[in-house]
C-alpha positions as a Markdown table, in Angstrom:
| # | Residue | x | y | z |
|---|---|---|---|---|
| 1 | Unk | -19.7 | -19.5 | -52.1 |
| 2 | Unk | -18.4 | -17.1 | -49.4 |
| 3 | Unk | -15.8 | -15.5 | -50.7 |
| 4 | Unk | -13.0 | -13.6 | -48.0 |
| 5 | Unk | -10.0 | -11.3 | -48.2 |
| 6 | Unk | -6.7 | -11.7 | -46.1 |
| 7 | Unk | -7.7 | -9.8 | -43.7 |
| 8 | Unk | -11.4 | -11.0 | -43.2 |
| 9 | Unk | -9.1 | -14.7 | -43.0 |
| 10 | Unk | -6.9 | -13.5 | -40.6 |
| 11 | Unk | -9.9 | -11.9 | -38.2 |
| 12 | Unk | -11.2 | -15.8 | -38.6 |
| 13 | Unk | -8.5 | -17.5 | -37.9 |
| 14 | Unk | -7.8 | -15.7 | -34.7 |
| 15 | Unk | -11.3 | -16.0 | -33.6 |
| 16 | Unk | -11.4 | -19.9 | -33.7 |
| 17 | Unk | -8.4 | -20.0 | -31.9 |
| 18 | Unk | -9.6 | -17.9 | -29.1 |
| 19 | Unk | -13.2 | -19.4 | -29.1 |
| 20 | Unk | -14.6 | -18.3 | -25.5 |
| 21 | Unk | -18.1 | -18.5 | -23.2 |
| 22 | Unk | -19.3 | -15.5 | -22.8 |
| 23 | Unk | -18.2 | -15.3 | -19.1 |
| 24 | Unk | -14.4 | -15.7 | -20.2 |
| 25 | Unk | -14.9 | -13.4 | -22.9 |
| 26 | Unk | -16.2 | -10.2 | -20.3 |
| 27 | Unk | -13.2 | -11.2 | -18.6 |
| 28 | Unk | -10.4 | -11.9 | -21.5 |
| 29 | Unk | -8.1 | -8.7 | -21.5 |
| 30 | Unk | -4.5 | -10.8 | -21.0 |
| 31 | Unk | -1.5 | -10.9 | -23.1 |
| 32 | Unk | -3.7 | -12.9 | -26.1 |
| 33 | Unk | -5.8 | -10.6 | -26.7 |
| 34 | Unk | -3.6 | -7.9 | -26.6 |
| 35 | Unk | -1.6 | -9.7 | -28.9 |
| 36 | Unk | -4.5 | -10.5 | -31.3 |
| 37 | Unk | -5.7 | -6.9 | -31.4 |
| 38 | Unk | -2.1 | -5.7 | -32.5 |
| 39 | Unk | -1.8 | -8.3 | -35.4 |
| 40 | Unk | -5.2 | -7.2 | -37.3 |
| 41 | Unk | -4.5 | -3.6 | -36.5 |
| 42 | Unk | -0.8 | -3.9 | -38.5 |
| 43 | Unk | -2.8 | -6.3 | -40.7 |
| 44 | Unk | -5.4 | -2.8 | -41.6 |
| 45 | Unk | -1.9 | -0.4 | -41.7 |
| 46 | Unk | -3.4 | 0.8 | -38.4 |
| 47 | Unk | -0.5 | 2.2 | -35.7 |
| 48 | Unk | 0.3 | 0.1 | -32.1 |
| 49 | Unk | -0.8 | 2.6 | -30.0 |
| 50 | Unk | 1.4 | 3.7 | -27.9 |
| 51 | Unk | 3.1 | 2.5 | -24.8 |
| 52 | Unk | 1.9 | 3.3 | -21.3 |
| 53 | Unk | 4.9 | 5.0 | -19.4 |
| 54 | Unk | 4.2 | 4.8 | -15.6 |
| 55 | Unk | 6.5 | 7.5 | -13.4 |
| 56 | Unk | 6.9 | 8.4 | -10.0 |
| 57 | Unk | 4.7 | 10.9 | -8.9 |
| 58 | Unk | 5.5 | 13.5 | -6.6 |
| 59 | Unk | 3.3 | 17.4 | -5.7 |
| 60 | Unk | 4.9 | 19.6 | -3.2 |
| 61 | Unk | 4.5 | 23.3 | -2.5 |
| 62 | Unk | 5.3 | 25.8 | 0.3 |
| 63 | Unk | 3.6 | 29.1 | 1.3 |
| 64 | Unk | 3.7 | 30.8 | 4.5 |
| 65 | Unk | 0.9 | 29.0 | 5.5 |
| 66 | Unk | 1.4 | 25.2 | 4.9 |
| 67 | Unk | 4.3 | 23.3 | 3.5 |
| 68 | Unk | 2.5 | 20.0 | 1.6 |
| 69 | Unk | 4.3 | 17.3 | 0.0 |
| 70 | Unk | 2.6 | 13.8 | -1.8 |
| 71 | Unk | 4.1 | 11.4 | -3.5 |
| 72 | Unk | 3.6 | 7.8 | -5.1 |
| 73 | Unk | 5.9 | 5.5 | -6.8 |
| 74 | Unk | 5.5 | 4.3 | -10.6 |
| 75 | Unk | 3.5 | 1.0 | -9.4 |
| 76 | Unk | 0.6 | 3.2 | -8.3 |
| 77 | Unk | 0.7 | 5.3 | -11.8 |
| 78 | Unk | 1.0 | 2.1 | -13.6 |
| 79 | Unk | -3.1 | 1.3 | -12.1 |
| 80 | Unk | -5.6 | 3.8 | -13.1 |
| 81 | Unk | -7.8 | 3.1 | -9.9 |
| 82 | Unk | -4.5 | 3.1 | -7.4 |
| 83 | Unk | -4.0 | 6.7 | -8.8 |
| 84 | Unk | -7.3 | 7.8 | -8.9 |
| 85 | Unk | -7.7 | 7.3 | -4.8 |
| 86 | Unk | -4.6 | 8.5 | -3.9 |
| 87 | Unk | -5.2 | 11.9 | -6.0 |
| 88 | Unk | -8.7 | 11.9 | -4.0 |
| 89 | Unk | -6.5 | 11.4 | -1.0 |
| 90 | Unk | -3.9 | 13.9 | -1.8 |
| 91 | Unk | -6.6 | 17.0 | -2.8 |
| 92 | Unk | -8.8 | 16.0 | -0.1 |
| 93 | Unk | -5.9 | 16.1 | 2.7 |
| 94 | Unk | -4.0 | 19.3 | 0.9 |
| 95 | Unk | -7.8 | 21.1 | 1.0 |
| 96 | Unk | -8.6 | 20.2 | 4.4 |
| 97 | Unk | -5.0 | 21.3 | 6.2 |
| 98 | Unk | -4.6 | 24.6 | 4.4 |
| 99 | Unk | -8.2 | 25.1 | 5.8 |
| 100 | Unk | -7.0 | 24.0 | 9.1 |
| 101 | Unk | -3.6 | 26.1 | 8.7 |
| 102 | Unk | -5.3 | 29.2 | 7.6 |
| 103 | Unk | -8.0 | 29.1 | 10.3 |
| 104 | Unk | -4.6 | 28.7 | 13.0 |
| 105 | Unk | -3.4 | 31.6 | 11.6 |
| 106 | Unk | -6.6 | 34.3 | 11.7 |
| 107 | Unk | -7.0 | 32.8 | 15.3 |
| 108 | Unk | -3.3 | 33.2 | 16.5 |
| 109 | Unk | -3.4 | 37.1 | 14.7 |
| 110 | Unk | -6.7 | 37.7 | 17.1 |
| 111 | Unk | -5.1 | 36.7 | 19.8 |
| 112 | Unk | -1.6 | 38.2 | 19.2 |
| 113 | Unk | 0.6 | 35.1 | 19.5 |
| 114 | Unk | 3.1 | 34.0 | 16.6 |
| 115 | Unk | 1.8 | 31.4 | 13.7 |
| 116 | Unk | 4.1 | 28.9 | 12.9 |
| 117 | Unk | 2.9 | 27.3 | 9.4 |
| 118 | Unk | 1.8 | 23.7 | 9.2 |
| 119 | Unk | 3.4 | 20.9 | 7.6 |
| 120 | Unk | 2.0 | 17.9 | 5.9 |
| 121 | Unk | 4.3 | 15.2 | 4.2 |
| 122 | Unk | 2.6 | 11.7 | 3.2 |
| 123 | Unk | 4.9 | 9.5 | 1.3 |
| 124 | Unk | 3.2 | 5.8 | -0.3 |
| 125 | Unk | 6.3 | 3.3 | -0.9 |
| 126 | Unk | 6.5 | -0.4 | -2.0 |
| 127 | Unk | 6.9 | -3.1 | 0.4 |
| 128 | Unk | 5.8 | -5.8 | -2.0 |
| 129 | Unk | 5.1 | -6.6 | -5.7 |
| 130 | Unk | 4.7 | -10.0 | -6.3 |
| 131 | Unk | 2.3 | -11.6 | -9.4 |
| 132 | Unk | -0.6 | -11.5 | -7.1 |
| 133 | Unk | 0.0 | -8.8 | -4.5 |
| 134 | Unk | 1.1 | -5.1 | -4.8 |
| 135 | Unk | 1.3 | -3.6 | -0.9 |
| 136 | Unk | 2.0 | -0.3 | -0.3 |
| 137 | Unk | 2.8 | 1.5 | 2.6 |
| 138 | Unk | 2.3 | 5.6 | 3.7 |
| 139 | Unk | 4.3 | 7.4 | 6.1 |
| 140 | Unk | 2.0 | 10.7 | 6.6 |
| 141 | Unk | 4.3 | 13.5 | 8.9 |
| 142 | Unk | 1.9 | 16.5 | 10.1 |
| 143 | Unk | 2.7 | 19.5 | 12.4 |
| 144 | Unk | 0.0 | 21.7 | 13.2 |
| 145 | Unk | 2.0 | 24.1 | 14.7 |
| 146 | Unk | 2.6 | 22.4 | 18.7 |
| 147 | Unk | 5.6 | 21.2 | 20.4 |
| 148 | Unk | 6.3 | 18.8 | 17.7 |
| 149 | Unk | 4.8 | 16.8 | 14.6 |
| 150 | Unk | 3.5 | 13.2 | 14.3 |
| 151 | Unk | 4.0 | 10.1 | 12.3 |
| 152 | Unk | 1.1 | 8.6 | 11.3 |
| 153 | Unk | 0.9 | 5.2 | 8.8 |
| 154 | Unk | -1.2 | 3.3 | 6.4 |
| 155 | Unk | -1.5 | 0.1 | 4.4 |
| 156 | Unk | -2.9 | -0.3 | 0.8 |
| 157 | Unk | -3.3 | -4.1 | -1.0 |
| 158 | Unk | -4.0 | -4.1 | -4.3 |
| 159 | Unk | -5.0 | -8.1 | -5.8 |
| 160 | Unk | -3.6 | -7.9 | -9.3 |
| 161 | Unk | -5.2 | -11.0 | -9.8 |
| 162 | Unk | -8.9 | -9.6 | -9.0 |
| 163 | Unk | -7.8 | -6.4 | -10.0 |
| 164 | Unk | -9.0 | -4.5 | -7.3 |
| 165 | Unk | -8.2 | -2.9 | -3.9 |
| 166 | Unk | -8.7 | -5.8 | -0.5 |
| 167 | Unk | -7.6 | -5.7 | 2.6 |
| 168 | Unk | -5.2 | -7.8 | 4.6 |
| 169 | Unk | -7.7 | -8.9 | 7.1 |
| 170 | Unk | -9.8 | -10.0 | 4.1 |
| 171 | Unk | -7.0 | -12.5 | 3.1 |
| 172 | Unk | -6.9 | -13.7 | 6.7 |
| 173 | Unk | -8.9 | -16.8 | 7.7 |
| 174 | Unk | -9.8 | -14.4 | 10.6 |
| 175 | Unk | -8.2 | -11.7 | 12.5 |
| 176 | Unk | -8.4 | -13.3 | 16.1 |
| 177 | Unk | -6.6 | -16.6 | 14.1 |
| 178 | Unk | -3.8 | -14.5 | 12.6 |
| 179 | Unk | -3.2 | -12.7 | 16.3 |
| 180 | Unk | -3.1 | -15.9 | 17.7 |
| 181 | Unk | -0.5 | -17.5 | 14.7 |
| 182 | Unk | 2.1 | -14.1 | 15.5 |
| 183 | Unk | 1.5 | -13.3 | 19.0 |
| 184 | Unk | 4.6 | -14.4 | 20.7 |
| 185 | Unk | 6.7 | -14.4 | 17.8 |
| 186 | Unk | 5.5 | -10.5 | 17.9 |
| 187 | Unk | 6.0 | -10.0 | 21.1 |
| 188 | Unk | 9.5 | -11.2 | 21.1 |
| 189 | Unk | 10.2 | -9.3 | 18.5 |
| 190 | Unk | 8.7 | -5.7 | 20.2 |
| 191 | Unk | 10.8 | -6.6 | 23.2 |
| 192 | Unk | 14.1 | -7.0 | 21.3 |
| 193 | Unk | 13.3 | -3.6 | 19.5 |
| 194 | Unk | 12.6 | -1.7 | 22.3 |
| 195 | Unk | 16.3 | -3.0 | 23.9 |
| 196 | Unk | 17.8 | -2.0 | 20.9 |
| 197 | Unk | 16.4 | 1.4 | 21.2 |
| 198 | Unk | 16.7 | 1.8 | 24.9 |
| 199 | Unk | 20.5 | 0.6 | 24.7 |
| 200 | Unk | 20.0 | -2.6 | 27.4 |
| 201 | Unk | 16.9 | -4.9 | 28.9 |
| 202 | Unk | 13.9 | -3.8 | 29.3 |
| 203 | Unk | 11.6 | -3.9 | 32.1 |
| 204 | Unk | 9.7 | -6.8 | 32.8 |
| 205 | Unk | 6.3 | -7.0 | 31.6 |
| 206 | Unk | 3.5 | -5.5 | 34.1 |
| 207 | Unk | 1.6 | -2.4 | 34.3 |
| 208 | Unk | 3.8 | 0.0 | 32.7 |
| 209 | Unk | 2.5 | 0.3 | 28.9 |
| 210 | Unk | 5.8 | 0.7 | 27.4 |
| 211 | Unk | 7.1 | -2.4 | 28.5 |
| 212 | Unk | 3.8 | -4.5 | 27.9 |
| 213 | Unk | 3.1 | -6.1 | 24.8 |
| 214 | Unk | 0.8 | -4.3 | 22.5 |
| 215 | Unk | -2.2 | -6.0 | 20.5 |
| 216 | Unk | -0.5 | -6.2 | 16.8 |
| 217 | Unk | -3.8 | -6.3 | 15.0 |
| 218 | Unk | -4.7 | -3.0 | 16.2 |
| 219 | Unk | -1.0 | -1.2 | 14.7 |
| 220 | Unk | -0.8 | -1.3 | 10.7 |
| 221 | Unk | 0.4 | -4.8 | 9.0 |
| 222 | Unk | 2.3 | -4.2 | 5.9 |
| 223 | Unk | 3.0 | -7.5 | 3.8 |
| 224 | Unk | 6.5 | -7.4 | 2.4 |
| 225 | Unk | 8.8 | -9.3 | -0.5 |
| 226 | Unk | 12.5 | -9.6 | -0.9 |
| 227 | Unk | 12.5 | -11.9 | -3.5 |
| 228 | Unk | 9.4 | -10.2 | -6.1 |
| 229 | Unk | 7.8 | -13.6 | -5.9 |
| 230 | Unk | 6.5 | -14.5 | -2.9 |
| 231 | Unk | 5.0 | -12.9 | 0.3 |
| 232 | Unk | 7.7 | -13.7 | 2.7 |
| 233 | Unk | 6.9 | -12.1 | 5.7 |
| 234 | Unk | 4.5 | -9.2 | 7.5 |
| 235 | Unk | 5.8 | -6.1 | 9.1 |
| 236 | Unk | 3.9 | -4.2 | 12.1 |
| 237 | Unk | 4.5 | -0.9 | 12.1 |
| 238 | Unk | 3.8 | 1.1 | 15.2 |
| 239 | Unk | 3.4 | 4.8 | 15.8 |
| 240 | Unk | 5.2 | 7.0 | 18.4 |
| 241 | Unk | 3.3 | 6.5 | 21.5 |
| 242 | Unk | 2.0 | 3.3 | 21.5 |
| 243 | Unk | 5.2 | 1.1 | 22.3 |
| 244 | Unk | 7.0 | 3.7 | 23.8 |
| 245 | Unk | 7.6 | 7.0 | 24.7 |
| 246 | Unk | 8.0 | 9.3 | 21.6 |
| 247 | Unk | 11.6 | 10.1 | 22.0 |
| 248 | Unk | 12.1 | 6.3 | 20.8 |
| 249 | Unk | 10.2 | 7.2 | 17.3 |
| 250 | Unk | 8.4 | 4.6 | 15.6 |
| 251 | Unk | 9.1 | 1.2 | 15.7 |
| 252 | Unk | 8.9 | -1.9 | 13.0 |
| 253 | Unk | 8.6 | -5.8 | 14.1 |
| 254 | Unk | 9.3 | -8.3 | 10.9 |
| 255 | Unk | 7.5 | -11.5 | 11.1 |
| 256 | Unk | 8.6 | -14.0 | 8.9 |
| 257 | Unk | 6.1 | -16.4 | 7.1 |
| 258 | Unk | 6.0 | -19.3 | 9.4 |
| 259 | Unk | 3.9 | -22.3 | 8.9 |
| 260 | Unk | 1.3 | -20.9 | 12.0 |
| 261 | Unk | 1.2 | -17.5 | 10.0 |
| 262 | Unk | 0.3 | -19.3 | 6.8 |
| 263 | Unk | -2.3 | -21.6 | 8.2 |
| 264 | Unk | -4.2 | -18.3 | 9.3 |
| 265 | Unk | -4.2 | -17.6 | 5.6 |
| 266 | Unk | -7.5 | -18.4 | 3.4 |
| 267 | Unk | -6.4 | -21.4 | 1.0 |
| 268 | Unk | -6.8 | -19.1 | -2.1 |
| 269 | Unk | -4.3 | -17.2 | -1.0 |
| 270 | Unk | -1.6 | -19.8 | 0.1 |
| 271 | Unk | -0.3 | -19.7 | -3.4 |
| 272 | Unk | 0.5 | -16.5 | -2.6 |
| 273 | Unk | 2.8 | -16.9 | 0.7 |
| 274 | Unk | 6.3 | -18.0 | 1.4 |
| 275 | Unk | 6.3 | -21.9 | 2.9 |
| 276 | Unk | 8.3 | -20.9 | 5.9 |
């Protein structure tokens, strides 16, 4: 007769209640397990280990050569493959501008005009953390030592779900569908930005680029979330230059989720995304 202590019972017990194919179990890493794992280590006196803090993270420094600044929020730290890119991203971009800084500075010396050091600012923020989605957003500011700096932008997606990094036009049932699902709502949108900016109506649409609409797919879509549940709506962001002069900065057209907008949506993802 097999004879078993407590904790050899206990080990059992939990094991017939989690009983698993062996696909599920390569995949189980929830709340269950983690749950199960903690009860036999306090059954064996062994220590929780302890609690994953995720912070902010933010490098900055300033020479006479190039001013740099990075920074993340406490999502990003929170996923070890989120952080890993963006510190990829942040020593690859710090290494390449103080190259590009210090080679401005031994050519300006040769030639005997002033060096004015370089800048390089890129900020990540959240516009959305929902149960399925976490979107992020960058607002990189460069000056290279011209008449003035640029604004340039990015989007990140991260599936929690999957549990790895997509893209938005990889949720999309196709790119040319969701253009065709926000076009005019977009357009509308640009028009009544660029009034607000430009302090009365604009001029009618025709040849002149800052008054034509612009193709939305080509700017940078970043999903967004008021309530923490839901994808609720889609933000294009546009750069100086492309919708109008650079005087009028950049400019930002919210979309709503409408039904149109969530039929261009691949069914898996529905679940994700407002009704409208």
């Amino acid at each position: 007769m097999l004879r078993t202590g407590p904790f050899a019972g206990a080990a059992l017990l939990l094991c017939a209640c989690s009983a698993s194919g062996p696909d599920e179990v390569a995949n189980q890493d929830g709340p269950a397990d983690v749950a199960a794992t903690n009860f036999l280590n306090r059954m064996a006196g062994a220590d929780a280990p302890p609690a994953v803090t995720a912070e902010p993270f933010e490098e900055s420094s300033k020479s006479g050569v190039l001013e740099f600044l990075y920074a993340w929020p406490a999502q990003v730290s929170a996923v070890p493959e989120l952080r890993a890119k963006l510190r990829k991203d942040m020593t690859e971009g710090k290494a390449d501008a103080l190259k590009m800084a210090e080679q401005d500075r031994k050519s300006a010396r040769e030639s005997g005009f002033p060096f004015h050091a370089h800048s390089l600012e890129t900020r990540w923020t959240v516009s959305a953390d929902t149960p399925r989605f976490l979107a992020l957003q960058s607002s990189t500011y460069s000056y290279t030592g011209g008449a003035h700096g640029m604004t340039g932008y990015k989007a990140l997606l991260w599936d929690k779900v999957r549990r790895r990094e997509t893209s938005f036009q990889a949720v999309m049932t196709s790119p040319t569908a969701f253009a065709d699902a926000i076009h005019d709502r977009f357009c509308t949108g640009l028009d009544k930005a660029r009034a607000a900016k430009r302090g009365g109506p604009i001029a009618p649409r025709g040849d002149d680029p800052f008054s034509a609409c612009i193709d939305p797919m080509k700017e940078v879509l970043t999903l967004t979330s008021k309530s923490g549940k839901l994808i609720d709506g889609v933000t294009v962001v546009i750069g100086p230059y492309s919708a109008g002069p650079y005087s009028e900065g950049s400019y930002e057209v919210f979309l709503p989720v409408d039904a149109a907008m969530r039929n261009a949506i691949k069914t898996e993802y529905q679940d994700a995304f407002a009704k409208g």
